[in-house]
VMD Tcl script that draws the C-alpha trace (Angstrom):
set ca {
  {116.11 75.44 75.33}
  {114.57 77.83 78.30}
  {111.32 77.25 79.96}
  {109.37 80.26 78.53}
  {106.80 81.27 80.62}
  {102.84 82.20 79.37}
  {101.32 84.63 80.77}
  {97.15 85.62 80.95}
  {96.40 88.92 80.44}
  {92.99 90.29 80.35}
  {91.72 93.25 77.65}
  {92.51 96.78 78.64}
  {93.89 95.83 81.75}
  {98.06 96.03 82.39}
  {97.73 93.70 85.03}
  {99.51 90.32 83.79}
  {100.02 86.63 85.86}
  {101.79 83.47 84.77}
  {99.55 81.14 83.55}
  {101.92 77.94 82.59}
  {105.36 76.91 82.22}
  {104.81 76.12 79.10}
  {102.69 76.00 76.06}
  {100.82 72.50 76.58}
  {100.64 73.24 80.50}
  {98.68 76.64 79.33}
  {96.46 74.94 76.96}
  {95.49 72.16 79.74}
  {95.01 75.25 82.09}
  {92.43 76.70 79.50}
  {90.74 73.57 78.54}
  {89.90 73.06 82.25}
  {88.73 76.56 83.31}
  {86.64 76.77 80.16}
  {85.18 73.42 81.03}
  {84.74 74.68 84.54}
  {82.98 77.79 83.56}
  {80.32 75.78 81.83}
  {78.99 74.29 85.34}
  {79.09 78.17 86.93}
  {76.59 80.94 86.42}
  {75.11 83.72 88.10}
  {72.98 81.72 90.29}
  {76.04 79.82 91.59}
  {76.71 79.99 95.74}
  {80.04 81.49 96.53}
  {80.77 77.95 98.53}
  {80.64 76.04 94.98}
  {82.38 78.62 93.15}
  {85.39 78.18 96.04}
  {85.03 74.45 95.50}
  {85.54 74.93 91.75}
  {88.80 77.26 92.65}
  {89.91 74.80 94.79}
  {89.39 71.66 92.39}
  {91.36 73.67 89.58}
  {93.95 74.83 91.73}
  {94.78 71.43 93.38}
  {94.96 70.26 89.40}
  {97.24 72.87 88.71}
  {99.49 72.64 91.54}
  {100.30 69.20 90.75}
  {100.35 69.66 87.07}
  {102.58 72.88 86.98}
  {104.33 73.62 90.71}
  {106.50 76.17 89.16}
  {104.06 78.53 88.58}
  {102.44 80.28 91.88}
  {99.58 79.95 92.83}
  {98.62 83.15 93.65}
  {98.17 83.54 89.93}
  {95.68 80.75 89.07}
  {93.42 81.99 91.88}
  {94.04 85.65 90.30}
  {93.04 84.37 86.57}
  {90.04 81.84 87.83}
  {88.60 84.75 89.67}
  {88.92 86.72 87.37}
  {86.94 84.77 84.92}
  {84.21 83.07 87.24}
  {84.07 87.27 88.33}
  {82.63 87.79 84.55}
  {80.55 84.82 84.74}
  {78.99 86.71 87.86}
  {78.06 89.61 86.22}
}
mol new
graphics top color blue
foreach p $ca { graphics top sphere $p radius 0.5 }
foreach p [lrange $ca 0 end-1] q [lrange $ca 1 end] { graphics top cylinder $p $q radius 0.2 }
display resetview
């Protein structure tokens, strides 16, 4: 069976990035940026919001090295970008 690939891609946007190898690895990917998103808000320092990058991505790469990770950093900005606003 192939590895199918998930991808994340935000509303009204045509801009896409792999998110996990597979479906479990993508679910595990959400779980932790949702639960990471709780401990962020608007009042957050950009030096604890890198910290929180850094503590997902380190997760990820060790989790999932097949997918880049150029494209977690992509999606978790992207989200802790709307937490921001």
């Amino acid at each position: 069976m192939p590895v199918r690939s998930h991808r994340f891609a935000p509303t009204g946007s045509d801009t896409s990035a792999h998110a996990a190898a597979d479906l479990e690895l993508l679910l595990t990917f959400l779980c932790r940026l949702r639960t990471a998103l709780f401990d962020v808000s608007v009042d957050t320092p950009d030096d604890e919001l890198d910290r929180v990058e850094e503590r997902l991505v380190a997760h990820y790469r060790a989790a999932d090295p097949a997918v880049a990770e150029a494209d977690w950093r992509w999606i978790i900005r992207r989200c802790i970008g709307e937490v921001r606003l």
